[in-house]
C-alpha positions in Angstrom: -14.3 49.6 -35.5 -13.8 49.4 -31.7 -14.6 45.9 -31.7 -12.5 45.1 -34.4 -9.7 47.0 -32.7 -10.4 45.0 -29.2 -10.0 41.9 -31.5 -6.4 43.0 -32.3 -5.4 43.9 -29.5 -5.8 40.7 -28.0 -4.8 39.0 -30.6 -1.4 40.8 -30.8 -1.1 39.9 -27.0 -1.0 36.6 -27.3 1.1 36.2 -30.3 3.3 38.3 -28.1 2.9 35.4 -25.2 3.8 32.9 -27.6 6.7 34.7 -29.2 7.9 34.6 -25.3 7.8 31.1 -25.4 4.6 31.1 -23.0 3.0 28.3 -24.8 -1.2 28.0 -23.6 -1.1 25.7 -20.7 -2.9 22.2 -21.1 -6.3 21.7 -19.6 -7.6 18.4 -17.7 -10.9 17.7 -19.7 -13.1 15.2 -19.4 -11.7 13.2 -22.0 -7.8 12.1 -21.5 -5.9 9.9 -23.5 -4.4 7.0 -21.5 -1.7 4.8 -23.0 -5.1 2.4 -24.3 -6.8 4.9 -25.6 -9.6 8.0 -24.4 -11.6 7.8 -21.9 -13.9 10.4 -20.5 -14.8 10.9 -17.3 -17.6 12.9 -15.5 -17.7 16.3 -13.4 -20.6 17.4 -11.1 -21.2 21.0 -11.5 -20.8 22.2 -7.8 -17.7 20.2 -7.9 -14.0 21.1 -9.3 -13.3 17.7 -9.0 -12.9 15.0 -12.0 -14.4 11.4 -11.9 -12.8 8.6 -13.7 -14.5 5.6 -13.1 -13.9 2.3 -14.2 -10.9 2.5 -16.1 -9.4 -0.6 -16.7 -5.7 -1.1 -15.7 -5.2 -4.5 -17.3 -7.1 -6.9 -20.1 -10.1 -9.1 -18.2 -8.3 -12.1 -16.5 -10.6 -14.2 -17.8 -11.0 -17.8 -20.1 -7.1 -18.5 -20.3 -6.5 -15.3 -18.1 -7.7 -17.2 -15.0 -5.0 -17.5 -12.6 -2.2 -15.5 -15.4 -0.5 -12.1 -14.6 -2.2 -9.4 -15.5 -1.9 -8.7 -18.9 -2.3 -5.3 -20.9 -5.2 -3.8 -21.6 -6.0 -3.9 -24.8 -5.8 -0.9 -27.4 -9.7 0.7 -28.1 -10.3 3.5 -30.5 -13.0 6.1 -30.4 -13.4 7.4 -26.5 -14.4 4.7 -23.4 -17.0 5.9 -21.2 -15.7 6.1 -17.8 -18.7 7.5 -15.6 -20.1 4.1 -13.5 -17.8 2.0 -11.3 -16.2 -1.4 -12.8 -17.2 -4.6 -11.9 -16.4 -5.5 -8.2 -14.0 -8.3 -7.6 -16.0 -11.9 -7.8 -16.2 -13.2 -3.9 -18.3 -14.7 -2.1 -20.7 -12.2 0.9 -18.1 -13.1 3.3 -18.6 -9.4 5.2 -22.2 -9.2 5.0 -21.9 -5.0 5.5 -19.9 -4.3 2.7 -21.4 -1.7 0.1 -19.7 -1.7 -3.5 -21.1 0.5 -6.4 -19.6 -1.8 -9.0 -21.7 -3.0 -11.9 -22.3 -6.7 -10.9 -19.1 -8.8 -9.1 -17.3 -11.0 -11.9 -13.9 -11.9 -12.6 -13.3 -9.2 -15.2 -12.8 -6.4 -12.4 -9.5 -5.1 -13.1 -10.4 -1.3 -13.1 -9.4 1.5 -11.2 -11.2 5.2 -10.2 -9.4 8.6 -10.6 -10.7 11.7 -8.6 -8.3 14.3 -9.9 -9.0 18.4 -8.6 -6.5 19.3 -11.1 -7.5 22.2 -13.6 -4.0 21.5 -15.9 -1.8 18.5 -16.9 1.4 19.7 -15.4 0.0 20.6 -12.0 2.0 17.8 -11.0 -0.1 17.0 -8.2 0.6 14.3 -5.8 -1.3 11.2 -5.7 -2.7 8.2 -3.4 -3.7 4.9 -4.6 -6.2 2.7 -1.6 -6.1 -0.8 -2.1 -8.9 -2.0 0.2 -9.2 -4.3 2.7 -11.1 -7.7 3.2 -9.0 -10.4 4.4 -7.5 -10.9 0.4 -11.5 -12.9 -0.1 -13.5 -9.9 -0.5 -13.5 -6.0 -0.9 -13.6 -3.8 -4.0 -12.6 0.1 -4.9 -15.9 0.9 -5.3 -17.1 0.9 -1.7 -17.9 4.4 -0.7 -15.7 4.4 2.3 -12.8 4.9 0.0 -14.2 7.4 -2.2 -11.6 9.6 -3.3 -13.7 13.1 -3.3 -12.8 14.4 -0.1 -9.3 13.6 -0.5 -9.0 15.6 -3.9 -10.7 18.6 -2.5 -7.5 18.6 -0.3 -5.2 18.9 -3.4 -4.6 15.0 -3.9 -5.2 12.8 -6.8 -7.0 9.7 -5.1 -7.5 6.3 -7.0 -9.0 3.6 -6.1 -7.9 0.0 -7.8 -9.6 -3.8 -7.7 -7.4 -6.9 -7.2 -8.1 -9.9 -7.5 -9.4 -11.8 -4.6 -10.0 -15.3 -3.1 -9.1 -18.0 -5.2 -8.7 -16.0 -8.3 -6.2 -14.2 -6.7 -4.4 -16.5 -4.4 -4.7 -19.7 -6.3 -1.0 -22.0 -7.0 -0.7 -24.9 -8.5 2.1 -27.1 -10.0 0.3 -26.1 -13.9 0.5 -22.7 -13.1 3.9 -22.5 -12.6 4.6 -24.8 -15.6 2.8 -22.6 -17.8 4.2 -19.1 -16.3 7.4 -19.6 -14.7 8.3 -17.7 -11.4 5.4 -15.5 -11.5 2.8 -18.3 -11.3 1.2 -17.1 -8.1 0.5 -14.2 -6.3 -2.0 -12.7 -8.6 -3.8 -10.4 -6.5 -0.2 -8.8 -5.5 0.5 -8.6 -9.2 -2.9 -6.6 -9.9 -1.6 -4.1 -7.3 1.7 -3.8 -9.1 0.0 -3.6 -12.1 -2.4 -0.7 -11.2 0.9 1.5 -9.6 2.8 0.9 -13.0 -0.4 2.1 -14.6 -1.0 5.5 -12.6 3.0 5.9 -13.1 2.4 5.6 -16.9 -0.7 7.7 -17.0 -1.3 9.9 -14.1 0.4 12.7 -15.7 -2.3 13.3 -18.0 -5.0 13.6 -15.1 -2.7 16.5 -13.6 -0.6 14.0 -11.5 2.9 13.4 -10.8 3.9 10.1 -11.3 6.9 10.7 -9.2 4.8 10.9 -6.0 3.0 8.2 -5.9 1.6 7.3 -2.7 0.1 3.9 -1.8 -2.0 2.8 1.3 -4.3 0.4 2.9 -6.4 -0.9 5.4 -6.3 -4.3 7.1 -5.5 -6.6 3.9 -4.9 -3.6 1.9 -2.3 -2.8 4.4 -0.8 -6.1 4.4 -0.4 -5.8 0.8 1.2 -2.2 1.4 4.0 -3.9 3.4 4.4 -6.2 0.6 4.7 -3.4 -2.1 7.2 -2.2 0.0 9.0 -5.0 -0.4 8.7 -6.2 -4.5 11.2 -5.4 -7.1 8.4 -4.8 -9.5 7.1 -1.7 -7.3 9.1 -0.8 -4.4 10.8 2.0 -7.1 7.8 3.0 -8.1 6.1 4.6 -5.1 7.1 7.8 -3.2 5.6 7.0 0.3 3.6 4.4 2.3 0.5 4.5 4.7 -0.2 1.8 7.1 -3.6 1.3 8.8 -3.6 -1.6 10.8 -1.2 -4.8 9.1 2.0 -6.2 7.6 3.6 -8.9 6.6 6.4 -7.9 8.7 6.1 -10.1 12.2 9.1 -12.7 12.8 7.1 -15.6 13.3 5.3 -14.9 9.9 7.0 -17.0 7.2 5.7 -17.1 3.6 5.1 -20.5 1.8 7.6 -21.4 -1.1 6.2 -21.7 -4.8 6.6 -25.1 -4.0 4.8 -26.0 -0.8 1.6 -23.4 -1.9 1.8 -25.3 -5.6 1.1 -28.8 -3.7 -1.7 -26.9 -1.4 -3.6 -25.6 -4.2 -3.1 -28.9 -6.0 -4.5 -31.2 -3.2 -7.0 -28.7 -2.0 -8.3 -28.7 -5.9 -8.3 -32.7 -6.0 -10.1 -32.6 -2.8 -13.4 -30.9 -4.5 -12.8 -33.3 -7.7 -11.0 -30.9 -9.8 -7.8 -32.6 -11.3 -6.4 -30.0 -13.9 -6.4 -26.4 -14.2 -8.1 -26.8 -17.5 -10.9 -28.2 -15.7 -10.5 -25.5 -13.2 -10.9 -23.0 -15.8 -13.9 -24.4 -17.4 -16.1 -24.1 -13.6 -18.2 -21.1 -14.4 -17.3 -18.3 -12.2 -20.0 -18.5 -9.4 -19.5 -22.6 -9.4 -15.8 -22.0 -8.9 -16.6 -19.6 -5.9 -18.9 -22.1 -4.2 -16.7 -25.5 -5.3 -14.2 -23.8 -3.6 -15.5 -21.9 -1.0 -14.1 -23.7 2.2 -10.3 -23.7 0.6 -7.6 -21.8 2.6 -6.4 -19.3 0.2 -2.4 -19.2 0.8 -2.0 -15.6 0.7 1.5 -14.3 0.1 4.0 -16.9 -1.8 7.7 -16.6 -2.2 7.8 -16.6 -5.7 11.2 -15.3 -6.3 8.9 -12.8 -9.2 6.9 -10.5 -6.9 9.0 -11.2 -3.9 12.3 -12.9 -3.6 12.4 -13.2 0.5 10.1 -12.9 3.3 9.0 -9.5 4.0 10.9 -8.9 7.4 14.1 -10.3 5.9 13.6 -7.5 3.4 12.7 -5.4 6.3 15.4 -6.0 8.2 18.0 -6.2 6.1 16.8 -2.7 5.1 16.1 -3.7 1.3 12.3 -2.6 1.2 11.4 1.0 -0.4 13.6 4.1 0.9 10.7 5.8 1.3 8.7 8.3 4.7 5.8 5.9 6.1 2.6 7.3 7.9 1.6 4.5 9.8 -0.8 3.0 12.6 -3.8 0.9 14.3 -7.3 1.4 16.1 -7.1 1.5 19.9 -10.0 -2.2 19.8 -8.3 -4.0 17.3 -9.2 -6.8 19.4 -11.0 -7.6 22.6 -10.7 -9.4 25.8 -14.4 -11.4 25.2 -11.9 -13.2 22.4 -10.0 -14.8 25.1 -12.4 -14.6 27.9 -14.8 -17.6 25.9 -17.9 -16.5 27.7 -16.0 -17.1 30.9 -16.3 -14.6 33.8 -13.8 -11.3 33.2 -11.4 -11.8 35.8 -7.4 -12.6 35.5 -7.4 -16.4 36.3 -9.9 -16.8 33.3 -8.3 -14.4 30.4 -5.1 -16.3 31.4 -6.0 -19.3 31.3 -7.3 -17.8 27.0 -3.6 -16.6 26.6 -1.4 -19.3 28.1 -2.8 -21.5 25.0 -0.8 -18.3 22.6 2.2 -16.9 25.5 2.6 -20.3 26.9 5.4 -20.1 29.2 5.8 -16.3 29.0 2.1 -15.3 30.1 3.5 -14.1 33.5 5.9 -11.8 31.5 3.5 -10.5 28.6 0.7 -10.1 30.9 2.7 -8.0 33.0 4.8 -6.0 30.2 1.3 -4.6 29.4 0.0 -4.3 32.6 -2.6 -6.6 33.0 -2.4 -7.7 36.5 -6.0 -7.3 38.5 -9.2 -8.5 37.4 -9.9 -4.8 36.6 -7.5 -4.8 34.0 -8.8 -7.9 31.9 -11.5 -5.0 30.5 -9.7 -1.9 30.4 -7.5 -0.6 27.5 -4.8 -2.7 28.7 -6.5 -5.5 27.6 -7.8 -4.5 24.2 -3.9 -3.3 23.6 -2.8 -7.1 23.8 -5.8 -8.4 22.3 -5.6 -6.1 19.2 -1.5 -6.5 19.3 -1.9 -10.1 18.7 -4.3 -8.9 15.8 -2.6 -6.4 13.5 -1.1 -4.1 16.0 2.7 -5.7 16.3 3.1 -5.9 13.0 2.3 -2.8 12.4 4.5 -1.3 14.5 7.6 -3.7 13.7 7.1 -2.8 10.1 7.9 1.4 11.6 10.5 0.2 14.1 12.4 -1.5 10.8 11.5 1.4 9.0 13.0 4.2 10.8 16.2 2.0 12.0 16.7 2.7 8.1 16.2 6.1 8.5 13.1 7.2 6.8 11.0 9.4 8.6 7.7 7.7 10.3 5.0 8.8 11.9 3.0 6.1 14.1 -0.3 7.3 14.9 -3.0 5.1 17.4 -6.5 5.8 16.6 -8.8 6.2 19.5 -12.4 7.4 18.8 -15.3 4.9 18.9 -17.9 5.3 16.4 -21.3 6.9 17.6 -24.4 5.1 18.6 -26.3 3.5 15.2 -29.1 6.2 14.2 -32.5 5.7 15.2 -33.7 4.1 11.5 -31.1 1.5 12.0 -32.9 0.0 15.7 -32.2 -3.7 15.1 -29.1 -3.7 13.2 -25.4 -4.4 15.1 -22.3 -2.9 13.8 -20.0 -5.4 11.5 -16.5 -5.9 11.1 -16.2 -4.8 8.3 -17.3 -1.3 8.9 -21.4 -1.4 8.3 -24.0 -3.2 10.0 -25.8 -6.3 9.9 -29.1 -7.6 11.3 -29.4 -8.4 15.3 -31.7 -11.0 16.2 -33.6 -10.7 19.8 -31.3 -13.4 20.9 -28.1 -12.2 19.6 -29.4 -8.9 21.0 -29.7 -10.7 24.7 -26.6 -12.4 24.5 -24.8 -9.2 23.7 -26.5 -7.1 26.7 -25.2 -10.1 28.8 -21.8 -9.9 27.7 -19.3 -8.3 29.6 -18.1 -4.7 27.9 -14.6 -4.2 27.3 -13.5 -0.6 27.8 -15.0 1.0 24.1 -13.0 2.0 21.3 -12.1 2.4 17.9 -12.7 -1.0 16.1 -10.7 -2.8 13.3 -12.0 -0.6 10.4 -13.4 2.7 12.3 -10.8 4.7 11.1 -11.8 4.5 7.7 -14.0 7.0 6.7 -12.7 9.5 9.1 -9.3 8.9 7.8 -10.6 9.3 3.6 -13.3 11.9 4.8 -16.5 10.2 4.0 -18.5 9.6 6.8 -21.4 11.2 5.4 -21.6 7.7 2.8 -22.4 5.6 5.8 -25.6 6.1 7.1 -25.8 3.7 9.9 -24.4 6.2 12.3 -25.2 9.3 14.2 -22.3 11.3 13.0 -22.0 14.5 15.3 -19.4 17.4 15.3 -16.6 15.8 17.1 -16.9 13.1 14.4 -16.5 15.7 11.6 -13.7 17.2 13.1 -11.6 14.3 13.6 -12.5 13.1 10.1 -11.2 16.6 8.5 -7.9 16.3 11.0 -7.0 12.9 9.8 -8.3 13.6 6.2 -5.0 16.5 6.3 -2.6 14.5 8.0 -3.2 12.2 4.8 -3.2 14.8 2.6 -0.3 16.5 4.1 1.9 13.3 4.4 1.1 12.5 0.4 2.3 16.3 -0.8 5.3 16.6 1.6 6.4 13.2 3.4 5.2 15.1 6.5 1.5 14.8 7.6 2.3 18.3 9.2 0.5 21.5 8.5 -1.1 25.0 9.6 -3.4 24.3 12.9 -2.9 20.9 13.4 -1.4 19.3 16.4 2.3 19.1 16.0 3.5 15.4 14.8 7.2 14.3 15.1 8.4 11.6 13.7 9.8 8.4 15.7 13.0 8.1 13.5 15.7 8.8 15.9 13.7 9.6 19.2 14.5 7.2 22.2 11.0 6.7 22.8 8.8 7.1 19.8 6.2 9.7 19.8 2.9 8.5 18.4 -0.2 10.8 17.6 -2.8 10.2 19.5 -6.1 10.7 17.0 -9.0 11.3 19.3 -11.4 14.2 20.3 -8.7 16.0 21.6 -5.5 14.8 19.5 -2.1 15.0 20.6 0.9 13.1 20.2 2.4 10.6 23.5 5.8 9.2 24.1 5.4 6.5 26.4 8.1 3.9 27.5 5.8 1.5 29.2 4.1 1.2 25.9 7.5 0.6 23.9 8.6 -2.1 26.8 5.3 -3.6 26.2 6.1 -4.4 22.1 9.4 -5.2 22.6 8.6 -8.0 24.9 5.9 -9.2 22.4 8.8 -8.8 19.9 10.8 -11.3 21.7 7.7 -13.8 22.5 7.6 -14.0 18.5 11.3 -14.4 18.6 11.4 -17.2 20.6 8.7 -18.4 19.1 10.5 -18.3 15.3 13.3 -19.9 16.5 11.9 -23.0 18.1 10.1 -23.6 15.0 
């Protein structure tokens, strides 16, 4: 009888919630209905975070999808499995340290990965979607470095999506256009568009809100960000932007038409024997990659679909996305040794390696940045310029631009150097692309010869600090100060995706450069604090007019 009376009890209770109109909320299982059809995803049981792996975003480009838009994905019934990683982007090993998780490479790779920490549906949590680097040839959302774990823990929906690279991304040609119109190029672009108009459609399901979405990148990925910015099909679509070290925006960068990148990809094709895109499309995948291995890919084309003017005219004209940007670069972008050519580091030699780029205004560039003793050509000074020339201007043109329009922007420079490689790695050398690779004894020699630059944080160090997963690369002696960084920059990213502000409870205080006379920029490092610094600010703006000038004799 008492049980029986429990039962009603609680059964008058809720009839007395829904007569309220407090209707059960919805939970986030593991199987969600997308717009497709149901996938289902997979949870670890110390974890409160939801995997979705390998959902596809867009049919397979392949047969008569080679070189198309992406198209929808089709409709499925019963449920998808989505617990393994998608096929990684086909590429050729062009960064020899790069660890995907993808199920083989191929050309059927459009598929994104979901980490959601959301318990309901309308949480209405804020999301991030990494598009990774790789120079637009090679990279894939399955490497670990952009596992979106960490980042959910903090709050944040993180997904991860492919794109097309290489050739099967970059590729124009006068058939193309024929057969599509305007939108005959720039497939790699259009996958990214394509995966944002996806997590806008579906993200709400996982928990998310699809009205703050957040996109960033690194290196190509953040080339591609400054191009987001900038598209009609997207720029509406996303709620803020991250930076980590490129854009398109730089005044002597000027995108090819349709028509000069049609006749490129048609003469580089003839070159290798191809002479139709039918024939094209018949080379078997890995034939294709080697065929055309030593082709220029030409990157971003003004299409008039996915852009309709060069980034910085967008930029400048204050037509790109209304929306705050976290932004910056790694203190060793670049390196003296670059210029130097196994010449002796003093100022006469690393002169004589930047007269062939300043030309008449070495004097004034060498002095805007303070490189005027042979002590300087391997101090800080020197990696600035070196790593300016690299990605650093164009980075921080793309935040001037953006905060003359008014948004708020925070530009950060990121400082720490990685640790030594651990022990079990003796004979391996760190990579550009953010691993290691095998050191012979000569290469070894040569490099203990060389002179060393002041240290620093390399072109894609910043990574796994900055998405919290240093513990998935192994090649380095991680130590406390590491950690703590990592968790520091993990927030700021966390922050800056729920609010527009990378600010927060116990973190150094970060102002944004919008309307400050000299801009303050974060200094991430063992001891982080943000700098204003005029010297630094003459510096770019005298790089600024070198690429002027230089525009405006071409």
């Amino acid at each position: 009888m008492k049980v029986f009376k429990s039962m009603m009890v609680a059964a008058l209770a809720i009839a007395g919630l829904a007569s309220c109109g407090e209707a059960p909320r919805t939970e986030v299982g593991l199987q969600v209905l997308t717009e497709a059809g149901t996938i289902e995803g997979i949870q670890d049981s110390a974890s409160v975070v939801k995997k979705y792996l390998g959902v596809p975003f867009a049919a397979a480009p392949v047969g008569d999808l080679r070189w198309q838009a992406p198209q929808p994905t089709p409709v499925w019934e019963g449920v998808k499995e989505c617990k393994t990683f998608g096929n990684d982007p086909a590429q050729l090993k062009m960064f020899g340290d790069m660890n995907f998780r993808g199920a083989s490479a191929s050309e059927d790779c459009l598929y994104l990965n979901i980490w959601t920490p959301a318990t309901y549906v309308d949480e209405g949590l804020p999301v991030l979607i990494y598009f990774n680097g790789g120079g637009l040839v090679a990279g894939s959302g399955s490497e670990p470095r952009y596992d979106g774990e960490a980042l959910a823990n903090k709050g944040v929906i993180a997904v991860t999506a492919n794109y097309r690279e290489g050739v099967f991304g970059f590729m124009s040609h006068p058939e193309l256009t024929a057969e599509e119109g305007n939108n005959g190029a720039n497939y790699g672009f259009l996958d990214q568009v394509a995966a944002i108009k996806w997590v806008k459609e579906n993200i709400a399901n996982f928990g998310g809100d699809p009205a703050r979405i957040n996109i960033v990148g690194e290196s190509a990925g953040s080339f591609s960000v400054s191009v987001l910015m900038c598209s009609p099909l997207s720029k509406d679509n996303i709620a803020g932007a991250m930076l980590s070290s490129g854009s398109y925006v730089t005044p002597d960068r000027k995108c090819l038409t349709l028509k000069e990148a049609e006749e490129m990809g048609k003469k580089m094709m003839e070159e290798k024997g191809i002479m139709s895109l039918a024939e094209a499309r018949a080379i078997p995948t890995d034939s294709l990659l080697k065929v055309l291995s030593g082709m220029n890919m030409n990157g971003l084309i003004l299409d008039n679909y996915l852009i309709t003017e060069d980034p910085l005219t967008t930029f400048e004209a204050g037509r790109q996305a209304q929306v705050p940007l976290l932004a910056g670069w790694n203190s060793m972008e670049g390196s003296p040794l670059q210029y130097l050519r196994n010449n002796a580091p003093t100022l006469d030699n690393f002169k004589a390696g930047v007269t062939g780029v300043f030309g008449d205004m070495t004097e004034e560039m060498l002095t805007a940045y303070g490189i005027t003793t042979d002590e300087d050509v391997l101090s800080q000074k020197a990696n600035d310029l070196c790593g300016d020339l690299f990605t650093g201007f164009g980075t921080w043109y793309n935040c001037e631009l953006q905060a003359k329009a008014g948004q708020p922007v925070y530009r950060y420079k990121y400082n720490h150097a990685r640790p030594a490689v651990s022990a079990k790695m003796a004979g391996f050398a760190a990579a550009l692309a953010g691993g290691v690779r095998k050191q012979t004894e000569e290469e070894k020699k040569a490099e203990e010869a060389r002179p060393k630059p002041t240290p620093g944080a390399v072109h894609s160090a910043d990574i796994e600090y900055a998405m919290g997963n240093l513990a998935t690369n192994e090649f380095y002696q991680w130590n406390d100060d590491d950690y703590a960084i990592s968790d520091l920059f993990l927030s700021y990213y966390a922050n800056f995706c729920k609010t527009g502000n990378p600010n927060g409870e116990g973190l150094p205080q970060w102002d944004t450069m919008t309307g400050a006379e000299v801009a303050p920029v974060m200094q991430i490092d063992v001891k982080s604090e943000q700098k204003a610094d005029a010297a630094v600010e003459n510096a770019y703006k005298t790089l600024l007019k070198f690429y002027q000038n230089k525009a405006a004799a071409k």
